[in-house]
KEKE-3310 file (N, C-alpha, C; in steps of 0.2 Angstrom, whole numbers, plus 5000, padded with zeros to 4 digits):
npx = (5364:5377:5393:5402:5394:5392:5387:5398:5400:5393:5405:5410:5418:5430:5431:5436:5448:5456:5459:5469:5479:5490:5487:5492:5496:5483:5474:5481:5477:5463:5460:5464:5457:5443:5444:5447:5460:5466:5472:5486:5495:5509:5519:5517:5504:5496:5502:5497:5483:5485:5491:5498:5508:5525:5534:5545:5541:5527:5531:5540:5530:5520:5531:5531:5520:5520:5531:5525:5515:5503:5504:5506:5523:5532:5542:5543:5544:5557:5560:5562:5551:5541:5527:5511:5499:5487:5484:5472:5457:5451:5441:5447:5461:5457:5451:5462:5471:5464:5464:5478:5480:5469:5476:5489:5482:5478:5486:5492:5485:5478:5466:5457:5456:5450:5438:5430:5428:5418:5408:5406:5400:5390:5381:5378:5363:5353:5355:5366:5376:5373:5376:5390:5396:5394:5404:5416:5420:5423)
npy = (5527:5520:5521:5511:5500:5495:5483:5473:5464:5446:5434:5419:5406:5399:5408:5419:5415:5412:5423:5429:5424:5422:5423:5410:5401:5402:5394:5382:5379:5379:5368:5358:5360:5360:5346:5341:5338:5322:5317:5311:5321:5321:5334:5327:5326:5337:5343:5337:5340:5354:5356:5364:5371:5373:5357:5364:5375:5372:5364:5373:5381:5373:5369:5382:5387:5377:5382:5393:5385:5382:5370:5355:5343:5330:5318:5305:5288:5278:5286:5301:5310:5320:5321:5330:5338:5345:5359:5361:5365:5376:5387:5384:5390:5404:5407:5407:5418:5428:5430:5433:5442:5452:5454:5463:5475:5479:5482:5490:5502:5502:5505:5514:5506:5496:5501:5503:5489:5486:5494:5490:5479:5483:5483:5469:5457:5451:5438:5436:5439:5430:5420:5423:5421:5408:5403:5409:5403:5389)
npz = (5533:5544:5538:5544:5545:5532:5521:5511:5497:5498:5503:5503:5515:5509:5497:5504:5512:5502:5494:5502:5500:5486:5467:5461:5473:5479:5468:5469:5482:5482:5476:5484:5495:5491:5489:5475:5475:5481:5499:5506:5494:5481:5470:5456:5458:5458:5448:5438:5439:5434:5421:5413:5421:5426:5434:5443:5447:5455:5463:5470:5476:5485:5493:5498:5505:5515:5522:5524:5532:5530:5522:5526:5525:5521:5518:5507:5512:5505:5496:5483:5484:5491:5501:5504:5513:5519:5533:5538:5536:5523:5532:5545:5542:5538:5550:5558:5551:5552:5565:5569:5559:5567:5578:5574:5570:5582:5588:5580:5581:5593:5605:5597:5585:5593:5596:5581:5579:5591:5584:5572:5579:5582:5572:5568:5567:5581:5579:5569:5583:5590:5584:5582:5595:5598:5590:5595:5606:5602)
capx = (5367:5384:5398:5404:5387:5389:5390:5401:5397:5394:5410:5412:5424:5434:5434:5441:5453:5460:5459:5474:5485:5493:5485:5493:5492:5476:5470:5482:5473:5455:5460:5465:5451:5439:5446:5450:5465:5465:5478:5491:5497:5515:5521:5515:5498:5493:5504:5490:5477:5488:5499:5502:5515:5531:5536:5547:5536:5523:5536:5541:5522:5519:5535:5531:5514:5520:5534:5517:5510:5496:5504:5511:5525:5533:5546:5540:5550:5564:5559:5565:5548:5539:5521:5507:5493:5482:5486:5467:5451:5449:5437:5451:5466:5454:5449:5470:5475:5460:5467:5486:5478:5467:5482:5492:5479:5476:5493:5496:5480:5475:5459:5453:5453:5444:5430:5429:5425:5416:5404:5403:5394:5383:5378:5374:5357:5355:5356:5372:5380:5374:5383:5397:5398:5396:5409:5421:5421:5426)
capy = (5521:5521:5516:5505:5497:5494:5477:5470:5458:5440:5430:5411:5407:5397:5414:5422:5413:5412:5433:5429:5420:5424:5417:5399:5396:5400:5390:5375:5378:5377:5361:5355:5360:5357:5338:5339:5332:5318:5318:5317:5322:5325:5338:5328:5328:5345:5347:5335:5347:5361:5352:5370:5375:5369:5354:5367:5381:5369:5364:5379:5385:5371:5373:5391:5384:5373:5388:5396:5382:5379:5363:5350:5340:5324:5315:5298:5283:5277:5289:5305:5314:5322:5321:5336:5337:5350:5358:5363:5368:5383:5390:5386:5394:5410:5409:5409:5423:5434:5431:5436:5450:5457:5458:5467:5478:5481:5482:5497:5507:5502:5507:5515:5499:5491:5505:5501:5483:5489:5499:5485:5474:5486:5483:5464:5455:5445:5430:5435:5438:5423:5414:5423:5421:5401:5402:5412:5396:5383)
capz = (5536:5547:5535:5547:5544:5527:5519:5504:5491:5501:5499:5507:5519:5506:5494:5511:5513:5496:5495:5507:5496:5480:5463:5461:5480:5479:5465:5471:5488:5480:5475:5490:5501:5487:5486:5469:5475:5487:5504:5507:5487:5479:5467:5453:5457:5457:5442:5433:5439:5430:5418:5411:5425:5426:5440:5449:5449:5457:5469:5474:5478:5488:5497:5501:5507:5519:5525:5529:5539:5526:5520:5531:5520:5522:5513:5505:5513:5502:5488:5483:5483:5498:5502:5506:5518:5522:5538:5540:5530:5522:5537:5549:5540:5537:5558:5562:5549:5556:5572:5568:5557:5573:5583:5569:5569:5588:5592:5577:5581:5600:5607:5590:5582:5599:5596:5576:5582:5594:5580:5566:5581:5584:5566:5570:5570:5586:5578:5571:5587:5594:5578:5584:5602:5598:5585:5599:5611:5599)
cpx = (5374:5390:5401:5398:5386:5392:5394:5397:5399:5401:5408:5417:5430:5437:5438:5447:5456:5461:5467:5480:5485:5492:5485:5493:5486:5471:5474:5477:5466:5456:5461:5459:5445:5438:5447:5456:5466:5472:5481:5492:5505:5514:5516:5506:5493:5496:5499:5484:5478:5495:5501:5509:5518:5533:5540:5544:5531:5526:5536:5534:5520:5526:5535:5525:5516:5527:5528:5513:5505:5495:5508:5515:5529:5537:5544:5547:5552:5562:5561:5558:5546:5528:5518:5504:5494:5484:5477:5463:5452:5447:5444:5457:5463:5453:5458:5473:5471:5463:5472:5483:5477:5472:5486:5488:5478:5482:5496:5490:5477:5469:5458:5452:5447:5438:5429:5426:5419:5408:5402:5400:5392:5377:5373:5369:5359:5355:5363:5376:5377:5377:5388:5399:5399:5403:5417:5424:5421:5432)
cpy = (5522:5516:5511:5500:5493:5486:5476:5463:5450:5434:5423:5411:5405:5404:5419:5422:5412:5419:5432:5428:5422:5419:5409:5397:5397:5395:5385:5373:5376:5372:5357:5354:5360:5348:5336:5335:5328:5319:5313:5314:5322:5328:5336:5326:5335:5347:5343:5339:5353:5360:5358:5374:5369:5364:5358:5372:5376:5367:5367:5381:5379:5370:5379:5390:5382:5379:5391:5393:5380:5372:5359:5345:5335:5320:5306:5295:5280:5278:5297:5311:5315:5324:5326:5334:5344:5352:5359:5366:5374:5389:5391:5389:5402:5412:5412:5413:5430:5437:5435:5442:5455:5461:5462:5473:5483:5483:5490:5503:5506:5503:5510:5511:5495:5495:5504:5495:5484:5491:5493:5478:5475:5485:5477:5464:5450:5439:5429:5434:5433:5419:5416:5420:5414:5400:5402:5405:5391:5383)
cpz = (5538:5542:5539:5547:5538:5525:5513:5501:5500:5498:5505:5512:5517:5502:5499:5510:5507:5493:5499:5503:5488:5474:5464:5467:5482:5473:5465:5479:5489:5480:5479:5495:5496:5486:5481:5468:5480:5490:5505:5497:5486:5474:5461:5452:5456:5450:5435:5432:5432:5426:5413:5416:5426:5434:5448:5452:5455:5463:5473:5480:5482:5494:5502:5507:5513:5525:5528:5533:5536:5526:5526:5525:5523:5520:5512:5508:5506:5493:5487:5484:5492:5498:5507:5508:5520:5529:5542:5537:5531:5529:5544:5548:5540:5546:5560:5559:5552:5562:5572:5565:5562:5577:5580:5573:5577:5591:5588:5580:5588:5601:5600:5588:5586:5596:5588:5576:5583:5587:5574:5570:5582:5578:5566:5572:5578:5585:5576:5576:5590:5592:5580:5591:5602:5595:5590:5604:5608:5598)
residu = (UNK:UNK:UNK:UNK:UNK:UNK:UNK:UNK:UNK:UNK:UNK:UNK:UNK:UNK:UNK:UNK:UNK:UNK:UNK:UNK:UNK:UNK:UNK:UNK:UNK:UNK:UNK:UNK:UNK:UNK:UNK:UNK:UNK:UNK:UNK:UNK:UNK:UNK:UNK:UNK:UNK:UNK:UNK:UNK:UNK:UNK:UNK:UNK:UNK:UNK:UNK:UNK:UNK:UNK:UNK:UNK:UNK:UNK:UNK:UNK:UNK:UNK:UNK:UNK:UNK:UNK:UNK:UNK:UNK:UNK:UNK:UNK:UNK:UNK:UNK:UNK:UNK:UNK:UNK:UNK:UNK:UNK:UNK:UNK:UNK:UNK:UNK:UNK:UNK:UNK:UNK:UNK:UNK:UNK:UNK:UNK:UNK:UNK:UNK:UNK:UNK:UNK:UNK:UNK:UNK:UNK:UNK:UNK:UNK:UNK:UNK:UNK:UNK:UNK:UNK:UNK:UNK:UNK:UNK:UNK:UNK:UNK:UNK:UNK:UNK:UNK:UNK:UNK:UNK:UNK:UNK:UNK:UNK:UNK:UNK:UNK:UNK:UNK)
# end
C-alpha cells in the first residue's frame, strides 16, 4: 500500500480540532462545544466546571481564545465582567485552521505539496470524494 494511502486511527472532527489547541483551551473548548456550558458564559462559569484552576488562569485562557478568534467576548452592561460566545463549532474552527494550515503549506513547499494532495485523493472512495466535493461548496 502507498504510504500516502495509509490511514490513522479515526478521530472526530471535535478531537481535531482540540489536537490544535493547547490542553486547558482544549478542555475549556470541549466544554463549550459540547454545551456543558451554556452561551454566552463568563469566567466563572467554566471555573465551576474546573474549580481546580485559578480565576486568573481561566481568564487568561479565554482571553488568549478570543485573541484567536475562537471566542467572541463581550463586556456585561454596567458590570465589570465580560461575557463569551462561541465563534463557531468545533467542525467550523477545524475547516478555517485547515484552510490557513493548506496555505502555509502550499506556499513553503509549492507544487510538491499540490502533488502530495494530489496522491491522498487518489486514495479516496468515490463516495468519499463526493462527500468532499459537497463539503468544498458550502
Amino acid at each position: 500500500m502507498n504510504g500516502a494511502c495509509m490511514e490513522g486511527s479515526p478521530l472526530t472532527p471535535m478531537d481535531r480540532a482540540l489536537r490544535l489547541l493547547g490542553p486547558l483551551e482544549g478542555r475549556i473548548m470541549r466544554a463549550i462545544w459540547t454545551g456543558a456550558v451554556r452561551e454566552p458564559f463568563v469566567v466563572r462559569d467554566i471555573q465551576a466546571l474546573m474549580p481546580e484552576l485559578a480565576y486568573t488562569t481561566v481568564m487568561t485562557t479565554l482571553n488568549r481564545l478570543a485573541e484567536k478568534g475562537i471566542l467572541r467576548v463581550k463586556r456585561v452592561h454596567r458590570q465589570r465582567a465580560h461575557a463569551y460566545r462561541a465563534t463557531g463549532s468545533a467542525e467550523e474552527f477545524l475547516a478555517r485552521e485547515s484552510k490557513d494550515q493548506v496555505e502555509r503549506v502550499v506556499e513553503q513547499f509549492g507544487e510538491a505539496a499540490m502533488v502530495a494532495f494530489v496522491e491522498r485523493l487518489d486514495c479516496l472512495s468515490p463516495e468519499q470524494l463526493e462527500r468532499l466535493r459537497g463539503m468544498g461548496r458550502g
